[in-house]
C-alpha positions in Angstrom: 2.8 28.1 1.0 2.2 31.5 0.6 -0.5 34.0 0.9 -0.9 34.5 -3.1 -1.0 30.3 -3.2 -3.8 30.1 -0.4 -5.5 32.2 -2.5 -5.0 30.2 -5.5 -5.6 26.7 -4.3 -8.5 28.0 -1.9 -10.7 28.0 -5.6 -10.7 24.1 -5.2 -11.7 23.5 -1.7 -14.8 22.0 -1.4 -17.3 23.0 1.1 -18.6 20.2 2.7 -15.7 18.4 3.1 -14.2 21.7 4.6 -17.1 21.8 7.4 -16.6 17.9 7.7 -13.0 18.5 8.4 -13.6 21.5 11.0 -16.1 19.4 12.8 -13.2 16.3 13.1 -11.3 19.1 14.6 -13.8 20.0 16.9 -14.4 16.8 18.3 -10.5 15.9 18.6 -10.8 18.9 21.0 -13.0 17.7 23.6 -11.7 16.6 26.9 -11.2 12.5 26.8 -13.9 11.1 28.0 -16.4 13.6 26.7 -18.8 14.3 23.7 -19.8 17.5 22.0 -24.0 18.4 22.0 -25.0 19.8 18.2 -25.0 23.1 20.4 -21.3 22.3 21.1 -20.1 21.9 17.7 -21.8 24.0 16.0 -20.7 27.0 18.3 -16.7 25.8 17.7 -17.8 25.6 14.1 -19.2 28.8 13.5 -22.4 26.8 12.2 -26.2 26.5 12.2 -27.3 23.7 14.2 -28.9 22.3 11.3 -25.7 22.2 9.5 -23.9 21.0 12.5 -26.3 18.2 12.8 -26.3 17.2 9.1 -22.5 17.2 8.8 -22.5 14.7 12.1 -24.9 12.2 10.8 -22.8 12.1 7.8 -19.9 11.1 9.6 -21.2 8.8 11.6 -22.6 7.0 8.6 -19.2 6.5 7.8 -17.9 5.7 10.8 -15.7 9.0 11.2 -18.1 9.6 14.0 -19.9 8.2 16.8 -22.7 9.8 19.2 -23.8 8.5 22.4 -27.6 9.0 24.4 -30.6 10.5 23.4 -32.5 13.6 22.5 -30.7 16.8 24.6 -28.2 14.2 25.9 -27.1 13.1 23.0 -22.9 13.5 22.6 -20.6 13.3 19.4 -17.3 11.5 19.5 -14.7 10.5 16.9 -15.3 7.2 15.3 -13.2 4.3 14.9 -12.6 4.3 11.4 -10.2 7.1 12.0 -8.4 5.0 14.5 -8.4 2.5 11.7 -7.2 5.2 8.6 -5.1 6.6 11.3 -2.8 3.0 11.6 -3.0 2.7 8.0 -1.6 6.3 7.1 0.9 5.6 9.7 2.3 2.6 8.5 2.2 3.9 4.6 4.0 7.3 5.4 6.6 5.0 7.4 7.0 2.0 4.5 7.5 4.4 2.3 9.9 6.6 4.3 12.3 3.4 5.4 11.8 2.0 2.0 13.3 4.9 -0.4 16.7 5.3 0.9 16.9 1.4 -0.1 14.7 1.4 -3.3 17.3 4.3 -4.3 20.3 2.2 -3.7 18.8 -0.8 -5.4 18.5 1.1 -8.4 21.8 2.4 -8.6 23.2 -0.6 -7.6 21.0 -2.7 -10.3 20.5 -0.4 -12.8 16.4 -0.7 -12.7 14.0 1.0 -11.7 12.3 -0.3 -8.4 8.9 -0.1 -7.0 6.8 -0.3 -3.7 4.2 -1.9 -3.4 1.5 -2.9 -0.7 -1.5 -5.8 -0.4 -4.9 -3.7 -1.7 -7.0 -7.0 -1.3 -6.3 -9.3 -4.0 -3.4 -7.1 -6.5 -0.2 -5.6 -5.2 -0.4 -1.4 -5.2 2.5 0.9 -6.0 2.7 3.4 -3.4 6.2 4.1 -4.4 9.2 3.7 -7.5 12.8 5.1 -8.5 13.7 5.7 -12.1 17.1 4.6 -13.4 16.7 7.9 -15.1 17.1 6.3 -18.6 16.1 7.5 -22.0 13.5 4.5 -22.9 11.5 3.8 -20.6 8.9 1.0 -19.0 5.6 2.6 -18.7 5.5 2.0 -15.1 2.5 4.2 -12.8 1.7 4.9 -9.1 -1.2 3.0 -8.0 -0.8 0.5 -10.5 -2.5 -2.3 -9.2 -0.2 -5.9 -9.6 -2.0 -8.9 -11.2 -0.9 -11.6 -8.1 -0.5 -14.1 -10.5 2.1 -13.0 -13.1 3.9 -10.3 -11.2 7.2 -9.9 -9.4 5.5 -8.0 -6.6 2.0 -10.2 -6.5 3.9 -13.4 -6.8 6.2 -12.1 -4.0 3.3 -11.9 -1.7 1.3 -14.6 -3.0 4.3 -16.6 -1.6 4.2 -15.5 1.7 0.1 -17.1 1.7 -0.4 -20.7 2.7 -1.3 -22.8 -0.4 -5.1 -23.1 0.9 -5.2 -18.9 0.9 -3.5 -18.7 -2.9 -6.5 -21.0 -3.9 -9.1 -19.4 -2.2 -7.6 -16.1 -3.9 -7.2 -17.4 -7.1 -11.0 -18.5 -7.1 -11.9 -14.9 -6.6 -10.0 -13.4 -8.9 -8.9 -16.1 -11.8 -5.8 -16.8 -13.8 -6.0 -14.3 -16.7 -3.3 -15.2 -19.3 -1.4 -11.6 -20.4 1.4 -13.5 -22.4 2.2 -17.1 -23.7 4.6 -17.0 -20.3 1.9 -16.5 -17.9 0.6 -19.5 -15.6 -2.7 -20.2 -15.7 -2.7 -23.5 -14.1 -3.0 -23.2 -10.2 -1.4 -26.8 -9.6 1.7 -25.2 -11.7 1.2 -21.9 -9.6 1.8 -23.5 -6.4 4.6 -25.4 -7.3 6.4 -22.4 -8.5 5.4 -20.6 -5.4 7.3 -23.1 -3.4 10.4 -22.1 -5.5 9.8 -18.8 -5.1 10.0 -19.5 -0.7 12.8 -21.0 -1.3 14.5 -18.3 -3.0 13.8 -15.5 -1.7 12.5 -13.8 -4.7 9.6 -13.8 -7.3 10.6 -13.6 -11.0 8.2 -12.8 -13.4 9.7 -13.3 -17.1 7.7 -11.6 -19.3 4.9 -13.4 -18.0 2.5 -9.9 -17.8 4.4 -8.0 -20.4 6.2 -9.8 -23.5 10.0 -7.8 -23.1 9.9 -7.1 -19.8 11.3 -9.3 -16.4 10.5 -8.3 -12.7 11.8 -9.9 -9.8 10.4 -9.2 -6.3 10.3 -9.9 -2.7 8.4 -9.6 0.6 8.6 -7.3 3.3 7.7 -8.3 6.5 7.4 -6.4 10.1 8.0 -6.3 13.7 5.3 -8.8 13.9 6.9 -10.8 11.3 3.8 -10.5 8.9 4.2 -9.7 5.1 3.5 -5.9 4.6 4.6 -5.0 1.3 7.2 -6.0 -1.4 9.6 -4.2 -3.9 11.2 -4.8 -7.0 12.9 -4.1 -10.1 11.9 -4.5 -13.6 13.9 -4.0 -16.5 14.2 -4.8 -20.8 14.9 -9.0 -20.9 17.2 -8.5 -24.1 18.6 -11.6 -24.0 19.6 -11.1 -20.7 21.3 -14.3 -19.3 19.7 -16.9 -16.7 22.8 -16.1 -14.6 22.0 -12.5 -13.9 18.2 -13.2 -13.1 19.8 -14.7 -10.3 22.2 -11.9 -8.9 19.2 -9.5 -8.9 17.2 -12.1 -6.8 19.7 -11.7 -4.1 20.0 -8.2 -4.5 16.4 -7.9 -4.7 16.5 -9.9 -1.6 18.6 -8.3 0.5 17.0 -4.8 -0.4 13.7 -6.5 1.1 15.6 -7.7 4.4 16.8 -4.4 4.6 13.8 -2.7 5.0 12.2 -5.6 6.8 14.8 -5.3 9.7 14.5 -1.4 10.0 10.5 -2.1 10.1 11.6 -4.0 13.7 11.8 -7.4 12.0 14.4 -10.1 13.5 15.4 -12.4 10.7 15.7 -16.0 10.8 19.2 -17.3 9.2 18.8 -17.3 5.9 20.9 -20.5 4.1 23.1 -18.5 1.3 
């Protein structure tokens, strides 16, 4: 960036959040094993104790950071819920890093546009998607949060849930019926659930958007847990039953793709 941008973009910085930041810093600096005093950090901070103090109770309310003792012996530390956003940035950045070289083959290879997505507690959220660069166009967004129910990426991870944790699920958040195509029956949901095991891959046919198809599957990790799923949607347009199936497997095989070069070893798969 240069110095004209800095002092372009420095209009929208906020304050606080700048002094929170600094003080993160200053903590990350102190020898393992070791706190900061209010004196400490407000001296690497350039602040008033006051301010120093303030800013640290904030983050500590939120977990960013934790103090130790009492009174003049009191120390400052970084919290755990960095440790926590730290592994979760980490794995995001990487997912999506591994996953677009594939997603960007999938499209070309399918002619769809694909998608990333990630369990957010009950939906699916797009972190990622490639265009196939046509003129009309599927309104899809980042962040879109994924019904679990009526979805190629929430059904793809619903599937990797025992039936007892689909229910549970489903009592939270319901059955809401988007088209006449949509399940709303959880006895009917399970069943199709097993299917979708068996395959590989979820299809949903227009059963969130009258017009449109996805199909989707799971990602899993060196653990062998589900982390994400992708997919492709496209136009049905009397598309035939036949081809629903050749973008299952190549849906499929995009998601063992990026499953093995997350560390995961692969059972054998019957063809």
């Amino acid at each position: 960036m240069t110095t004209t941008e800095d002092g372009d973009s420095s209009r929208y910085l906020v304050r606080s959040v700048s002094r929170a930041a600094e003080v993160l810093e200053a903590l990350a600096a102190a020898a393992p094993g070791e706190g900061l005093s209010v004196t400490d950090v407000a001296r690497a901070c350039g602040l008033s104790k006051s301010a120093a103090f303030a800013t640290l109770h904030t983050l500590c309310h939120h977990d960013l950071a934790a103090d130790d003792g009492e009174g003049m012996n009191r120390r400052y530390r970084l919290g755990t819920a960095l440790a926590r956003l730290g592994v979760r940035a980490q794995e995001q950045l990487s997912l999506r890093d591994i996953a677009r070289p594939v997603l960007t083959a999938l499209t070309r290879d399918t002619g769809l546009s694909s998608r990333l997505a990630v369990p957010e507690g009950a939906h699916a959220v797009v972190i990622d998607q490639v265009s196939n660069g046509e003129r009309i166009q599927i309104e899809l967004r980042m962040g879109t949060r994924e019904l679990p129910h009526c979805t190629g990426l929430g059904k793809a991870l619903l599937a990797e849930m025992t039936p007892a944790q689909v229910a549970e699920l489903i009592g939270r958040v319901g059955l809401p019926r988007r088209t006449d195509h949509t399940i709303t029956d959880l006895d009917s949901l399970l069943a199709h659930l097993h299917d979708v095991r068996k395959a590989g891959y979820a299809l949903d046919d227009e059963e969130d958007a009258e017009g449109v198809f996805c199909i989707g599957s799971a990602l899993r990790d060196h653990s062998g847990g589900c982390c994400g799923a992708i997919s492709v949607t496209g136009l049905k347009l009397g598309l035939p039953s036949w081809r629903y199936q050749e973008l299952g497997r190549q849906v499929r095989q995009a998601a063992e793709a990026i499953s093995v070069r997350l560390g995961h070893v692969p059972a054998e798969q019957t063809p």
